[in-house]
N, C-alpha and C positions, 0 to 999 in steps of 0.2 A: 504494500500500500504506500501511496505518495501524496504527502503535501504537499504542495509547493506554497512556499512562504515567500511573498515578497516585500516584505518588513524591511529588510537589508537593504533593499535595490531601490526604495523608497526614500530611507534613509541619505542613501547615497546623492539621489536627484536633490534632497533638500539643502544637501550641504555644498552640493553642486551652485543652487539656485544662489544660496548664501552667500557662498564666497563671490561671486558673479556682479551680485549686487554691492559688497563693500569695495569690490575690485573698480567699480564702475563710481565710486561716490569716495574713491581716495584720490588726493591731486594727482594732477597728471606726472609720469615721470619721478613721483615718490617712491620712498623703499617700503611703504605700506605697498603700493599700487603695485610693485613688485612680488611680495608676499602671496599679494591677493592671485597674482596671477599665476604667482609658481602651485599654490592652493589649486585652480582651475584646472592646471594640466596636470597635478597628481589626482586630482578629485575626477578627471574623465578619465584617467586610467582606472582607476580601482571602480568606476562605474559599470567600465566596460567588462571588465573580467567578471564584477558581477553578472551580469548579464547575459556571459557564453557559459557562465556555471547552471545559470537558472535555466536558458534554453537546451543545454545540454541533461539537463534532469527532465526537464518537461517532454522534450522527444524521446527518453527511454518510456512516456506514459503510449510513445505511439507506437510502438516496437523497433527502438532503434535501440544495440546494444553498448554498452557503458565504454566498454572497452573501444569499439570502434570509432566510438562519438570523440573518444580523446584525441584518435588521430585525426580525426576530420578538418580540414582547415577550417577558420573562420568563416567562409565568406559561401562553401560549403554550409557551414551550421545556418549560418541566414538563410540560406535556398531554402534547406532541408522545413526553416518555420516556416515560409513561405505555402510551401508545400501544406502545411497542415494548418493555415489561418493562424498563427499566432504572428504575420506579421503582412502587411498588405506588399504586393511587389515595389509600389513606390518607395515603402518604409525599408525595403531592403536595399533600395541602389540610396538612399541616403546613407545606412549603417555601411554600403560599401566605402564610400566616402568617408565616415566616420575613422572606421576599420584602420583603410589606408594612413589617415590623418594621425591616428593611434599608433600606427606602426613607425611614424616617424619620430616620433615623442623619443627613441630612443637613442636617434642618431642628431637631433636638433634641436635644442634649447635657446636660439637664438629670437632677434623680434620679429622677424618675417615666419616664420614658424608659431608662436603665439596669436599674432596678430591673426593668422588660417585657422589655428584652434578655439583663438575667441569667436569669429565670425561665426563658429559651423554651434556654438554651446545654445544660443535657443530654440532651434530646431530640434539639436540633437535632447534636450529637457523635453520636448515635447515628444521626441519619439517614445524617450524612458516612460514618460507617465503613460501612453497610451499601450504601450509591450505591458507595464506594471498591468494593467486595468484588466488587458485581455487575459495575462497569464493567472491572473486572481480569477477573473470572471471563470477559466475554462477548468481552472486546475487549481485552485485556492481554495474554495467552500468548502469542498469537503475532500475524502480519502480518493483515491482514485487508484486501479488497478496497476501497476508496473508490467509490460510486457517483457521478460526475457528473452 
């Protein structure tokens, strides 16, 4: 049987949304406004991981196996919710975009790189709340079956 709890991934958008906002109401060019911002790119990293943990539990409720789900690229796991309505195709070629955007987080720290990463943060708040909504709505209420 499987919960899916999305408390975490909740939690994560609001803190997202937070720092977003004190990032946007600190002077410009301040070591706040800096904070704020290094906050924003660690805060969509750990968003996102949330997010391929919880799609990756929610596609084992559709008979995708654990193991296989590990190796599956990312962009793979988008298709795969695609396939089963926990994400509309639109909401996938944005997470592509996100995805990509996340994957450079490790090689670019610089302001042309933030400046990409701020742009893409309130779409990407609105995809989290509306993935959060669907994966409560289909797989949150109650117990639900695990296929192996």
């Amino acid at each position: 049987m499987l919960f899916l709890n999305v408390d975490h991934l909740r939690r994560c958008m609001q803190t997202l949304d937070s720092s977003l906002t004190l990032y946007q109401q600190a002077p410009a060019g301040s070591i706040n406004q800096e904070v704020f911002r290094n906050a924003i790119i660690k805060g969509y990293e750990l968003t996102q991981e949330t997010t391929f943990k919880l799609l990756k539990k929610a596609l084992k409720v559709y008979g995708h196996g654990g193991q296989k789900l590990e190796a599956t690229f990312a962009k793979d796991i988008l298709r795969l919710a695609a396939v089963h309505d926990l994400m509309s195709s639109e909401e996938v070629e944005r997470w592509f975009r996100y995805r990509d955007n996340r994957n450079n987080t490790a090689h670019d720290y610089g302001e042309q790189f933030a400046s990409e990463t701020l742009a893409l943060i309130p779409d990407f708040l609105r995809d989290i709340a509306t993935l959060a909504n669907t994966l409560e709505q289909k797989l949150g209420k109650e117990e639900v079956n695990v296929s192996h």
